[in-house]
KETORKE-751302 format. One record per residue (C-alpha): residue in three letters; x, y, z; residue number from 1. Coordinates in Angstrom, 2 decimals. Layout:
# residues N
ALA, X, Y, Z, NUM
...
This chain:
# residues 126
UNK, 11.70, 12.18, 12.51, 1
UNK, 12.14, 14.98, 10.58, 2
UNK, 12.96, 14.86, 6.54, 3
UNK, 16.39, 16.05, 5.42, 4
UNK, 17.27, 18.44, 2.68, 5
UNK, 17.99, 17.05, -0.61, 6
UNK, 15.75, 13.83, -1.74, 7
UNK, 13.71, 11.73, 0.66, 8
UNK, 11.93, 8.49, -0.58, 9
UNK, 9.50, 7.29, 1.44, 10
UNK, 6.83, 4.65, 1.63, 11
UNK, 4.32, 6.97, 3.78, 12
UNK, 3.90, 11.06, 4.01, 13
UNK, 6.59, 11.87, 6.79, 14
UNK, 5.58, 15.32, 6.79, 15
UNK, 2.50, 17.40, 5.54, 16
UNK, 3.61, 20.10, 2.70, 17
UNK, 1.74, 22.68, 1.65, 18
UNK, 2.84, 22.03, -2.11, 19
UNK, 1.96, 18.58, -3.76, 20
UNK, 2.39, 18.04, -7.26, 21
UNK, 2.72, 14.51, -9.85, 22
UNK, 6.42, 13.30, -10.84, 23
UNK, 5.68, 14.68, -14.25, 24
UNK, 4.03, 18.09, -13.25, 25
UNK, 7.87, 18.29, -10.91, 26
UNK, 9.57, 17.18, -14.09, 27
UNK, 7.95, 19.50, -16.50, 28
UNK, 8.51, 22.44, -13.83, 29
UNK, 12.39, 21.89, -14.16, 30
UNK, 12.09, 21.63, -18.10, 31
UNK, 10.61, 24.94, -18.17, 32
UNK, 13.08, 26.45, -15.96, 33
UNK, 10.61, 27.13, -13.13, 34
UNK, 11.24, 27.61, -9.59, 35
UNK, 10.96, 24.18, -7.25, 36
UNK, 9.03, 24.72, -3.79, 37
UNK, 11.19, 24.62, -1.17, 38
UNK, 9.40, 21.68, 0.65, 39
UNK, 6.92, 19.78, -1.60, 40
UNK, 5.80, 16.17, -1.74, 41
UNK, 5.84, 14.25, -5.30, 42
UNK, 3.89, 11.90, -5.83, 43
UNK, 4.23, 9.05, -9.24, 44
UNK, 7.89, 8.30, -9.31, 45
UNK, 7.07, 4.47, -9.07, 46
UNK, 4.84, 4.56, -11.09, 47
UNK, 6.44, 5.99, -13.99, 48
UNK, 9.41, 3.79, -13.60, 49
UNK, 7.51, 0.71, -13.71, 50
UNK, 5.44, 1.66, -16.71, 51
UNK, 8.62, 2.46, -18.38, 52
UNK, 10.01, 0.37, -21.18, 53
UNK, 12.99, 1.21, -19.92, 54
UNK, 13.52, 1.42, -16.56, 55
UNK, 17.13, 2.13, -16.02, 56
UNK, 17.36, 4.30, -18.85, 57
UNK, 13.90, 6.24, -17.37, 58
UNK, 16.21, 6.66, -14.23, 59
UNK, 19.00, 7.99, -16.13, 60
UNK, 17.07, 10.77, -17.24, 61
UNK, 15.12, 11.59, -14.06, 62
UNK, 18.60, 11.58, -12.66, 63
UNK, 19.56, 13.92, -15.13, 64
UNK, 16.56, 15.86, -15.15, 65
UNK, 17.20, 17.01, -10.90, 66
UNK, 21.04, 17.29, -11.56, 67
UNK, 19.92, 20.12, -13.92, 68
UNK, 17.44, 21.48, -11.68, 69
UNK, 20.09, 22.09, -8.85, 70
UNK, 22.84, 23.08, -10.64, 71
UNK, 20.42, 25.81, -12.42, 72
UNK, 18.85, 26.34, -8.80, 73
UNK, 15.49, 25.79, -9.47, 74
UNK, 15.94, 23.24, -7.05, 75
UNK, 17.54, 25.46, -3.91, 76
UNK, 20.52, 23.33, -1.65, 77
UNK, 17.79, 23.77, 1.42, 78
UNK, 14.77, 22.36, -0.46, 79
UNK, 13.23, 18.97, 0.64, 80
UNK, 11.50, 17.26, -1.81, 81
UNK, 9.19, 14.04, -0.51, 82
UNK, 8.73, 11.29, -3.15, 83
UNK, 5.97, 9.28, -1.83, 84
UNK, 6.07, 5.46, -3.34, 85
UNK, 4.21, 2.20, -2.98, 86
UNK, 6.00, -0.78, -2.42, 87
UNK, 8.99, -2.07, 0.58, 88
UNK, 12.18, -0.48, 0.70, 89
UNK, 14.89, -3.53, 0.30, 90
UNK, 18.53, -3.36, 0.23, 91
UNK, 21.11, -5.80, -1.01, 92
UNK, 23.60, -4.94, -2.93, 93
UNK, 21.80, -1.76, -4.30, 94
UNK, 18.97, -0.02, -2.70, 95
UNK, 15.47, -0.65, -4.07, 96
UNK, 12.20, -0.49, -4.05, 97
UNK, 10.02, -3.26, -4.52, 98
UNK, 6.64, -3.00, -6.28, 99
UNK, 4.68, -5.83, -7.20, 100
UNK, 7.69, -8.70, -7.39, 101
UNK, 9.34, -5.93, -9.51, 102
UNK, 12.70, -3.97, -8.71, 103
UNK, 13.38, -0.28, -8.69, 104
UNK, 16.87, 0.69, -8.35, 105
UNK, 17.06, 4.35, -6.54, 106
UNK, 20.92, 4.29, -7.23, 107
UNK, 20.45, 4.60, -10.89, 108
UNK, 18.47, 7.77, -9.78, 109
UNK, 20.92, 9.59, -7.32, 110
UNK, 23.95, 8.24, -8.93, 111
UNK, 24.44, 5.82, -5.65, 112
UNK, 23.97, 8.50, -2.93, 113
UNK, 21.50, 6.93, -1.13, 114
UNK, 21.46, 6.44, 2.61, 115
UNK, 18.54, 4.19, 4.56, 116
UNK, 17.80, 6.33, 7.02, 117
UNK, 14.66, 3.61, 8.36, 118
UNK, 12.91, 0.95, 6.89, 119
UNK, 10.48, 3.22, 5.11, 120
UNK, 12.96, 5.94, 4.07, 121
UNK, 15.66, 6.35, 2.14, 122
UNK, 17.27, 9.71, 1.48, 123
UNK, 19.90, 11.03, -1.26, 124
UNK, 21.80, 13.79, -1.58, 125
UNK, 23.13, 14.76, -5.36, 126
């Protein structure tokens, strides 16, 4: 299967991208008003959830964070960006990600468009 434009979560690399970069280095990128690659794998967004005091409020502001990038189109409508992320997928209710008997809820992320597209990927559109 191929990825889809927009946001793909996933537990294992789908595809191979030429551009890699850290959750923070793709955060700081947007901040600074720099152009996203159009197909690039991110690696870290677990991570800095679950180290978060905060995590729905960590969300938030990731969520707010690629909401900026696209409507300033440094992230382009065609772009697919691959966030790569330990844990199980798990839906109930909400869609989440489960690291380590600990909860990640991607709809705080992508505002609750979020679409299982297989057991090891999710995918969201904003």
């Amino acid at each position: 299967m191929r990825l889809k434009r927009g946001f793909n979560i996933v537990l294992n690399e789908y595809d191979h991208f030429e551009d890699t970069m850290t959750l923070i280095e793709f955060l700081g990128d947007i901040r600074r008003n720099k152009q996203i690659p159009s197909r690039v794998t991110v690696k870290g967004l677990d991570t800095l959830l679950l180290n978060s005091c905060d995590q729905e409020e960590m969300g938030l502001f990731i969520g707010e964070l690629l909401r900026d990038g696209q409507s300033k189109g440094l992230i382009r409508p065609s772009a697919v960006v691959q966030f790569i992320v330990n844990g199980k997928i798990t839906k109930d209710i909400h869609t989440k990600i489960k690291v380590r008997n600990e909860y990640i809820n991607l709809e705080n992320l992508f505002y609750g468009k979020v679409s299982r597209l297989a057991p090891d990927w999710v995918h969201a559109v904003r």
